[in-house]
N, C-alpha and C positions, 0 to 999 in steps of 0.2 A: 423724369425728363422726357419720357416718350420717347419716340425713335428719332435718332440724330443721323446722320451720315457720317460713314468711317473716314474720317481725317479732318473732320468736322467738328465745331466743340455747341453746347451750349450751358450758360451761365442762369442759374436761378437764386433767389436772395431764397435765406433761410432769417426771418426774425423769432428774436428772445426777447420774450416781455416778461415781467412781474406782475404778477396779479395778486401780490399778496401785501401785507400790511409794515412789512420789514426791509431793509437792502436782500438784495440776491449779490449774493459775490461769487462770481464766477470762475473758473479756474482756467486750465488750459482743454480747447477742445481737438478735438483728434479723430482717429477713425477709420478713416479716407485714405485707402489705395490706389491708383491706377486702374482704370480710366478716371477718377473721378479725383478732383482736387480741391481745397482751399484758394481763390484767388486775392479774397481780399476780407479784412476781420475786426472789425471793433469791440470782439466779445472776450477775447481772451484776456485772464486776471480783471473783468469790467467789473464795477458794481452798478448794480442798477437799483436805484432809488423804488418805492411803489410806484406803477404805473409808466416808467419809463421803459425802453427798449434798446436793445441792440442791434446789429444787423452782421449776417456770413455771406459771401458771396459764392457758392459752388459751381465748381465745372465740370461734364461729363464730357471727356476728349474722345470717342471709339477708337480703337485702333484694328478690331475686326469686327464680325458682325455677332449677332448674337446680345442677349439678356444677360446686362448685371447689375447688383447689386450692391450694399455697403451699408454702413450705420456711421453717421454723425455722434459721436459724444462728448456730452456738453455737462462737464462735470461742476455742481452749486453747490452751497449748502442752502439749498432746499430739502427740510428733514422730512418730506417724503418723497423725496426720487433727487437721491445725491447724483445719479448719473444719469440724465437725459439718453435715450438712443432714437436718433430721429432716421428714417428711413429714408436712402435714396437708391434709384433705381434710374434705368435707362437702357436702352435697345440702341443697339450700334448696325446700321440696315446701308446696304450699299443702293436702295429702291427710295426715291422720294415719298414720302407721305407725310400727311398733316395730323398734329396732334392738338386735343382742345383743351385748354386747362380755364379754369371756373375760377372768380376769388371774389370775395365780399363777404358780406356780414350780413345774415339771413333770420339772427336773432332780433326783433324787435323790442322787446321787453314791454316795458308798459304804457298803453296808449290808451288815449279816454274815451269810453266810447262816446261819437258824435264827431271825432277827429280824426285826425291820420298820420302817418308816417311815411316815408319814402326810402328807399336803400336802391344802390346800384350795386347789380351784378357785374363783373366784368367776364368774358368771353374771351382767350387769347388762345393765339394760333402760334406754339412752341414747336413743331414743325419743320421740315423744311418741302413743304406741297401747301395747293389752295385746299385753305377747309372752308367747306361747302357746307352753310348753315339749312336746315328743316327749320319747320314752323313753333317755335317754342310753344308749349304749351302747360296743361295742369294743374293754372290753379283757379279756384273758384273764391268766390264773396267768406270771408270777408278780407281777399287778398285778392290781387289785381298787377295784368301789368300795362304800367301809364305811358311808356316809353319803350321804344323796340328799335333798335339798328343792327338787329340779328337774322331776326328769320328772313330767310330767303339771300345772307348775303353770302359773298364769298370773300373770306378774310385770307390775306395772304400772310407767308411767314413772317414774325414777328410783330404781326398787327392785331388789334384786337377790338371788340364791338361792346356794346353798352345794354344794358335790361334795364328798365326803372318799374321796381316791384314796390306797390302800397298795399299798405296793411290797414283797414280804417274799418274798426271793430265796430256793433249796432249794438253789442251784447256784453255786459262783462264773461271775462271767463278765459279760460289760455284756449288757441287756436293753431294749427299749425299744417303743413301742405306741402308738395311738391312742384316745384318747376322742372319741366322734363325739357334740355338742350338736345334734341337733335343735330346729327351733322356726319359728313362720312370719315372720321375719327374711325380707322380701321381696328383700332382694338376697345373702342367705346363710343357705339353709333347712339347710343345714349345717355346721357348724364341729369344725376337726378338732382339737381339742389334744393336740400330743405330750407323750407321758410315757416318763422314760429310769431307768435306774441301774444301777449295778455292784454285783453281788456279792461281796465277799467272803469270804477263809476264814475261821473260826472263831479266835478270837484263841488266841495261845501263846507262852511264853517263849522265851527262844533265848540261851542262855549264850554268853557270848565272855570267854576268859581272854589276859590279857597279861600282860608282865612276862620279867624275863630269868632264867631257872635257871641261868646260866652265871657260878658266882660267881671263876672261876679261882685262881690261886695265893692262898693262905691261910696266914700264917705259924701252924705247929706254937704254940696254946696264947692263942692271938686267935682273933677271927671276923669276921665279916662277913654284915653282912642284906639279903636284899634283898625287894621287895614285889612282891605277884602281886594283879594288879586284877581283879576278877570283876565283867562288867556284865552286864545286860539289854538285849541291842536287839531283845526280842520285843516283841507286844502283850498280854502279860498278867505276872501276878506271878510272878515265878523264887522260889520255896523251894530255901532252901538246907540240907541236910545235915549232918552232922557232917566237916568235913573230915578226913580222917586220910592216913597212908600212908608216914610220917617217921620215920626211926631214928635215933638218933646217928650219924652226928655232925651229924647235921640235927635242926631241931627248929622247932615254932610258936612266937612269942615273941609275938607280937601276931594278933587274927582279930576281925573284924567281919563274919564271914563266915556262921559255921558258925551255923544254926538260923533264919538272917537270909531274912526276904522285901524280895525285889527290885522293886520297881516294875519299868514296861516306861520304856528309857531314863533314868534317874533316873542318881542320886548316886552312882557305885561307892562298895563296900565293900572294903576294902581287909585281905590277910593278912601279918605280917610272917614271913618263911622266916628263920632266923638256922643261917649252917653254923660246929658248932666242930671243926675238922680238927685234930685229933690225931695226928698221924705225927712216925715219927721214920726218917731218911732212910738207918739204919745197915743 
């Protein structure tokens, strides 16, 4: 929470996500003494689906001055950390001052090279003083920032400024850098937030033929067909051609193939081969 003023409170969300592949069922969460409180809670007995989230509302009320402490726990059956203990702290100060807190998503994950990405940082003043923004700076190619209502501003309590950092790789390969927040945050004149991502290559089809050519013994004046699958497990759309290259006693009988665009991993389109073996064994 940073430094509050004593008789003062301030209110921060704590979010619970799943990032796993099963429900999280949650139990009852706990912890929290005085100064610090629960004010408001959608997580207790919640289940949460993959992917979904909860949210706690925590209060740091000071009542003197002075550094403390606590642990949130947030009891799951997640069978590797049945008991969550999430850390809260705060400074109970009877002297104004501004505190900076950081939030966003700094992981990019994978982008192609030749493109880009975009993420905002957000900058908040949890505080009760003007925080006084420095010149953000440190990162270099192949990271960037496109958008700035930071450096040089001065945010007041409870207000907060915007970064917009792109990530736009030349090179495949992971990548990753530092944004350095200046500001006169008395207990942290600097803040470093990491910024990552992976390069990748440029998308491209990538043909994969199955199916068996081996139609064996054929009785003289019958036939027999069989089917040859043509997929995509590239990243872009496979154009397909005119199939040819069949004589008698081979021949196309069915083609969803030839002229056809492939998505990447989609629906195979399927060729029927039909052999009519004509022999006679004299």
């Amino acid at each position: 929470f940073g430094s509050v003023t004593v008789g003062s409170s301030s209110t921060h969300t704590v979010t619970i996500s799943n990032t796993g592949t099963a429900d999280l069922a949650l139990g009852l969460l706990g912890g929290l003494a005085a100064p610090f409180s629960i004010v408001s809670n959608n997580c207790n007995l919640a289940t949460l689906a993959p992917t979904a989230s909860c949210s706690v509302n925590v209060r740091f009320s000071p009542t003197s001055e002075g550094t403390r402490s606590d642990w949130l726990t947030i009891p799951s059956n997640d069978p590797d950390t049945s008991t969550y203990f999430f850390s809260i702290n705060g400074t109970g100060t009877t002297t104004a001052s501004p505190n900076l807190s950081v939030s966003g998503n700094g992981a990019f994950g994978d982008v192609e090279v030749g493109s880009n990405s975009t993420r905002t940082v957000t900058v908040s003043n949890t505080g009760n003083a003007n925080l006084v923004m420095g010149t953000l700076n440190g990162l270099a190619a192949p990271f960037s920032i496109v958008s700035n209502s930071c450096s040089g501003a001065t945010v007041a309590p409870s207000a907060s400024c915007a970064v917009g950092v792109r990530f736009a790789p030349t090179t495949s390969g992971s990548r990753s850098d530092t944004l350095v927040i200046p500001s006169n945050d008395p207990d942290q004149p600097n803040v470093n937030f990491g910024v990552n991502g992976n390069g990748t290559d440029a998308s491209v089809p990538n043909i994969s033929v199955s199916g068996n050519g081996a139609f064996g013994d054929v009785e003289v004046g019958s036939n027999s067909t069989r089917t040859v699958t043509v997929s995509n497990t590239g990243s872009a759309n496979l154009v397909m051609g005119t199939l040819n290259g069949l004589a008698a006693p081979f021949s196309i009988v069915s083609n969803g193939c030839s002229g056809a665009t492939v998505a990447p991993r989609s629906e195979e389109r399927r060729v029927g081969q039909e052999c009519r073996s004509r022999w006679s064994p004299h």
